[in-house]
N, C-alpha and C positions, 0 to 999 in steps of 0.2 A: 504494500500500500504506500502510497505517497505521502511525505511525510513533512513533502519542503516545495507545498505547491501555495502558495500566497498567493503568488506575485504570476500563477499563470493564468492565463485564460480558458474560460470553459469554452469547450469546444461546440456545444449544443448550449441553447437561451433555453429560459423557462414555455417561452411560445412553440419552441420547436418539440421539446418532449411534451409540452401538452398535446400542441395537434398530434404526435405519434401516440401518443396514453387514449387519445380520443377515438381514432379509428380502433384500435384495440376494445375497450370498452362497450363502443357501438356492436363491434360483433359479437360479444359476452354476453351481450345485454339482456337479451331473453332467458338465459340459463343462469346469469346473475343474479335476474329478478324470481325463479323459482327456487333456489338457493334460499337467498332472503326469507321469502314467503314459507319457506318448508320448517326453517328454523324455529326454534320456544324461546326461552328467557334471556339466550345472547344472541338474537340474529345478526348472522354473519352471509357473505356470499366472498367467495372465491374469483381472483381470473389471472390465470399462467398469462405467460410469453407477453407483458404489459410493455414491452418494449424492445426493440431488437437485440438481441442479444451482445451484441458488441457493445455498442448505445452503456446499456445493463452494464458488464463488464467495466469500464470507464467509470461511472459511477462508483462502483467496488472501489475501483484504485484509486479515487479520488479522497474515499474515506481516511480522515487523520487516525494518527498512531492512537492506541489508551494513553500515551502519555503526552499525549496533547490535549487530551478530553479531560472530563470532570468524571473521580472514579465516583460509584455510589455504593458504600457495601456494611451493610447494617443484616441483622436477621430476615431484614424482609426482603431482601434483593440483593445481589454483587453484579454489577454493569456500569459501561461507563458512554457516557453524555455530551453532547455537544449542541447548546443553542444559537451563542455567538457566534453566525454565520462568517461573519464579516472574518473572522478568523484563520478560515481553510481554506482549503481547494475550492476556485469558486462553481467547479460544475454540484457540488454537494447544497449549494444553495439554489440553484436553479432548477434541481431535481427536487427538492421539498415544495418550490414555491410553485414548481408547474400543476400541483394541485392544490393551487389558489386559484390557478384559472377559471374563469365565472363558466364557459365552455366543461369545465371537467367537474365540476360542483353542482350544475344542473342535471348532468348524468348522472351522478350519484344520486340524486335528489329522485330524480325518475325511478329508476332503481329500488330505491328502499320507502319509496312514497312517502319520505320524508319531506317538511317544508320548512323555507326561512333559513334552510341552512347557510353558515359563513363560514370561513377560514381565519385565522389568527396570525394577524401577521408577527408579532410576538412570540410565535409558536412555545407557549406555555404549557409544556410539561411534552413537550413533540422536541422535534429536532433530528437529530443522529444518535443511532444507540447502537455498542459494539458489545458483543459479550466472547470470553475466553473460555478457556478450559476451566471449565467450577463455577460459572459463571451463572445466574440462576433468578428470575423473580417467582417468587411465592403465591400464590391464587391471594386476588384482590377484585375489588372495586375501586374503580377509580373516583376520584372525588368530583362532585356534581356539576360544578359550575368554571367556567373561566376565571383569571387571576382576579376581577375586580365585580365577580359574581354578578356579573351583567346579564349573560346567558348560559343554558344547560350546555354541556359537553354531553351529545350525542353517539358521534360517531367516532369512532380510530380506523387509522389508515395506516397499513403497514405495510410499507415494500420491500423485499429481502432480496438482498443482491448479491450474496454469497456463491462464489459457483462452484458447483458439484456439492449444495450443503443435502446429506443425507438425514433418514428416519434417525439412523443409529448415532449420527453425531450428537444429538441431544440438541437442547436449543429451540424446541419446537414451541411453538405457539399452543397454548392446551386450555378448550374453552372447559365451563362446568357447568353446563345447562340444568343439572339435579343438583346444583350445591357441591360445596368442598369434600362431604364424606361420602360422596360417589364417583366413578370412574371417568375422569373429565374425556373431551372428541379432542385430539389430537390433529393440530396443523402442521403437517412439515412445513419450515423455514426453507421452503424453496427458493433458489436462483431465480429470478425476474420475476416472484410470485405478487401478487398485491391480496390481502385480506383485509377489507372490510367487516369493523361489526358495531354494534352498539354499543354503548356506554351508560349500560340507564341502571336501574336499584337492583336487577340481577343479573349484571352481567359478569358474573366472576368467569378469569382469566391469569392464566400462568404462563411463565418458559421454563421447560424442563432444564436441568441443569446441562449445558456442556460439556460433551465427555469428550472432545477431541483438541489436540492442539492448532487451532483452525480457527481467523472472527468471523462471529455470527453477523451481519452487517444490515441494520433496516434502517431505512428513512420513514421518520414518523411524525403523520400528523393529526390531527384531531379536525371537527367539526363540530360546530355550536350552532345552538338554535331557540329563541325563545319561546317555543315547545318542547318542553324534557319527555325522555323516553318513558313510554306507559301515558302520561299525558297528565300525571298527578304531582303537583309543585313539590319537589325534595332538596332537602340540602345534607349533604354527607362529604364529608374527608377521605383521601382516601385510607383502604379500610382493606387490611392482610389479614390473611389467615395460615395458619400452618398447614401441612397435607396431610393426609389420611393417616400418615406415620410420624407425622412429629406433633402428638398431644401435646407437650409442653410448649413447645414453640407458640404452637394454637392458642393455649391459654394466656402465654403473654402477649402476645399481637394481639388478643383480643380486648387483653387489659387495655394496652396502648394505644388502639385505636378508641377506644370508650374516652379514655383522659384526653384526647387528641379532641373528640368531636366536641368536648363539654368546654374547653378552651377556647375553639371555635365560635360556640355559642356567647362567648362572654365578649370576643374581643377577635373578630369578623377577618381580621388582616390577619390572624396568627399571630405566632409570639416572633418568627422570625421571619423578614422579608425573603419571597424567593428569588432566588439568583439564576432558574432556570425561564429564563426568557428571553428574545434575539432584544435588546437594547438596539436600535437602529440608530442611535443618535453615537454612539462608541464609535472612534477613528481608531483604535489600536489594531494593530495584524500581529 
């Protein structure tokens, strides 16, 4: 991966991978939208080969080191982060931002007969996410709303650009449509893959841990709407659980998210500012 690209240019604009993400989409679209519809408590839909493979490929490489990222690794998750676009390789910002395209936002919308959706340009709690070997997030819901609880966080968008990532490398996307103490549906973290799903009061979601020496590489974003998923006003933090095999873990992420939401409740910002969000006004490289 490139690790000393600042200062190059991206090869493809965010116009150029939208219109190629668009033709793509458009032929999905019917199998997309039966996906969606077939789905329960985390509707999700699927669609391969989202961009030509080389295209795809580029992207990969464009991804910064972990140690130019922000690590994250506490019990509920070890992964590491990148908002501060303005910082990398600039096709990794082009690639996030070509689904802001109003073009590529009304397909979705079509799609998941969702309405009002928008894009963040902030990309708050989205961005670039790498994970290594051991590398792991925990079943959660994500928490309700955008940074300034304007509107519902609906939708995630996750594109996986890893090539040749297999079943057996671990790293998969793993939804829980029965909840945490049943056997969640497993996404392979495929090569040029895009997964779409919900984000609303049950949509618990994991990544299996990493078992290869290999990055697991997504560009992720989110979409907001002020209709929240279900259609009934919530507000909730986000909120880990442990897995089927780690009871204790469970019971403290469940403490922690409890102290977390009632904190919330007193004092709306949290207790610390978050620091994951594109600052567009930052000149540093």
């Amino acid at each position: 991966m490139n690790q000393q690209a600042n200062s190059a240019n991206a090869r493809y604009s965010r116009d150029e991978l939208a219109a190629m993400m668009l033709q793509r989409l458009d032929e999905a679209a019917e199998n997309a939208k039966a996906q969606f519809a077939a789905s329960t408590t985390c509707q999700s839909f699927v669609v391969d080969d989202l961009l030509p493979p080389d295209v795809a490929q580029e992207i990969f490489q464009a991804f910064p080191a972990p140690s130019a990222m922000r690590e994250r690794k506490t019990m509920r998750e070890h992964k590491y982060v990148a908002a501060q676009m303005n910082r990398y390789h600039p096709l990794g910002e082009e690639a996030l931002f070509a689904f802001h395209d109003p073009r590529i936002i009304e397909r979705v919308a079509r799609i998941t007969g969702m309405t009002e959706l928008e894009a963040d340009p902030q990309l708050y709690a989205g961005g670039l996410s790498l994970m290594g070997r051991h590398n792991f997030l925990n079943p959660h819901l994500d928490n309700s709303h955008d940074n300034s609880r304007r509107v519902y966080r609906v939708l995630n968008l996750l594109y996986y650009v890893s090539p040749d990532w297999q079943e057996d490398n671990g790293g998969n996307l793993e939804l829980w449509p029965d909840g945490v103490r049943r056997n969640p549906t497993t996404i392979v973290s495929r090569f040029n893959r895009l997964v779409v799903m919900t984000t609303g009061p049950q949509s618990w979601h994991s990544v299996s841990h990493v078992k290869v020496d290999a990055p697991r590489c997504c560009v992720s974003n989110y979409y907001f709407s002020k209709q929240p998923v279900g259609g009934k006003d919530y507000f909730r933090v986000t909120t880990f659980r442990g897995r089927p095999e780690q009871p204790v873990r469970d019971l403290v992420l469940r403490v922690d998210a409890a102290l977390r939401q009632a904190i919330r409740a007193f004092k709306p910002t949290g207790i610390v500012k978050t620091t994951h969000i594109y600052d567009h006004a930052d000149k540093s490289k």
